[in-house]
C-alpha positions as a Python dict, from the first residue, in 0.01 Angstrom:
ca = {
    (1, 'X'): (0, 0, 0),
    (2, 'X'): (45, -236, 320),
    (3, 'X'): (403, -224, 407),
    (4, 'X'): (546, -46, 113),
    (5, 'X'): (698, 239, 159),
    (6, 'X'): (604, 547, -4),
    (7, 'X'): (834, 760, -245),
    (8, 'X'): (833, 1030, -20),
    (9, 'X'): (983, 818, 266),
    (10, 'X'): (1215, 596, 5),
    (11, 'X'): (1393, 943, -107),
    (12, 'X'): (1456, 1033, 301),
    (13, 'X'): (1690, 767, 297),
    (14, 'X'): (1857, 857, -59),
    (15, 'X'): (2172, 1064, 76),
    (16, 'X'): (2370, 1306, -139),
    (17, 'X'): (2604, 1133, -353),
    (18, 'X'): (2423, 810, -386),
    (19, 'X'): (2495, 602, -655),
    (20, 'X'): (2144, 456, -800),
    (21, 'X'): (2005, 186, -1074),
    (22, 'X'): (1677, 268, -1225),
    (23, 'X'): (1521, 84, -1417),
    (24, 'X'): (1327, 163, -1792),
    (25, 'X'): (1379, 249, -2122),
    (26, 'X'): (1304, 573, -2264),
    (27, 'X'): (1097, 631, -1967),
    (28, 'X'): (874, 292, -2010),
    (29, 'X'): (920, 136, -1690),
    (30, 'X'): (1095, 418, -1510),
    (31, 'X'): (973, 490, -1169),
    (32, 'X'): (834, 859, -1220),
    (33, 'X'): (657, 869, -814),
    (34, 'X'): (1039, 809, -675),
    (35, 'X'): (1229, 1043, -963),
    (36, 'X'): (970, 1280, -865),
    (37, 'X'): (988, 1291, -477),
    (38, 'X'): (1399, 1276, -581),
    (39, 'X'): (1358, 1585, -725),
    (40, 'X'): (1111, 1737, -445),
    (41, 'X'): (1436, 1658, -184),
    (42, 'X'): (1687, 1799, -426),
    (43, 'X'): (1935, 1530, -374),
    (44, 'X'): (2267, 1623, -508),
    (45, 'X'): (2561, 1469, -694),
    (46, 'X'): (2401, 1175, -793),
    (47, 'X'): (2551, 861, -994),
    (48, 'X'): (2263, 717, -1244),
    (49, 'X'): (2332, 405, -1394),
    (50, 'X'): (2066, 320, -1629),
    (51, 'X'): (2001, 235, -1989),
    (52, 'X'): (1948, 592, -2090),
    (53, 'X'): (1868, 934, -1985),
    (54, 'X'): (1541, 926, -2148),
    (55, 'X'): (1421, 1341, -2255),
    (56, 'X'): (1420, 1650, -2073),
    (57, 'X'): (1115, 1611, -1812),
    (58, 'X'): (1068, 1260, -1845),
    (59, 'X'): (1196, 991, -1622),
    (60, 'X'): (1559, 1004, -1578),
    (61, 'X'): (1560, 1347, -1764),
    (62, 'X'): (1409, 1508, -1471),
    (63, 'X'): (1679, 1482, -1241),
    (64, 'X'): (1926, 1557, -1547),
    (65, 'X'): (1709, 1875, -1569),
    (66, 'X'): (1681, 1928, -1184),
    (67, 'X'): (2077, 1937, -1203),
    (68, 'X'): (2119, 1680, -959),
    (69, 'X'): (2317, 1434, -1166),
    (70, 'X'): (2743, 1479, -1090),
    (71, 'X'): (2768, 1129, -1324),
    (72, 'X'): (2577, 914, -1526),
    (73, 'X'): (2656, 544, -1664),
    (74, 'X'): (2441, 462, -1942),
    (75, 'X'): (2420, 276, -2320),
    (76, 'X'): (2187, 557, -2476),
    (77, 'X'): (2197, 939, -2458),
    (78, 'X'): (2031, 1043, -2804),
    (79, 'X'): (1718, 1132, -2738),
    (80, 'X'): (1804, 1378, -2467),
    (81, 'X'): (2015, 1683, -2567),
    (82, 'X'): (2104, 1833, -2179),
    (83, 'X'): (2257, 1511, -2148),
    (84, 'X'): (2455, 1493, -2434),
    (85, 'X'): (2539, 1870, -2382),
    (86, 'X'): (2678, 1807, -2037),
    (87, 'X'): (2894, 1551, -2176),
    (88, 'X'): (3038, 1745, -2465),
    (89, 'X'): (3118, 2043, -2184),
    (90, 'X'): (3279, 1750, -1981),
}
């Protein structure tokens, strides 16, 4: 990987409160190397803005799991019941 940066490094620059787009549906297309070296840091109060939250330990659902999501912006929440739990508890 000439000159691309690896997830690792990305997340280092990812401060607390960060408000980021990712990508994917259900997990297709989701980039699991960078959720998973978000989750590694334990970066905090995070804004997701995304299609969905896909399930619990895939994609997006990892860092719903982790508990590092404060918000999320999204069209689709069904297949993932932590999210849609922390949304009926507000």
């Amino acid at each position: 990987m000439k000159g691309a940066l690896r997830p690792e490094a990305a997340a280092e620059m990812i401060p607390e409160g960060a408000s980021l787009m990712i990508g994917g549906f259900m997990a297709v297309g989701t980039p699991e190397r960078m959720i998973d070296a978000i989750v590694a840091r334990g970066i905090r109060d995070l804004t997701v803005i995304a299609n969905d939250t896909a399930m619990p330990g895939k994609g997006i659902g990892k860092l719903i799991s982790a508990g590092l999501v404060r918000h999320v912006i999204a069209s689709h929440i069904g297949l993932n019941p932590e999210t849609q739990a922390k949304m009926i508890a507000g």
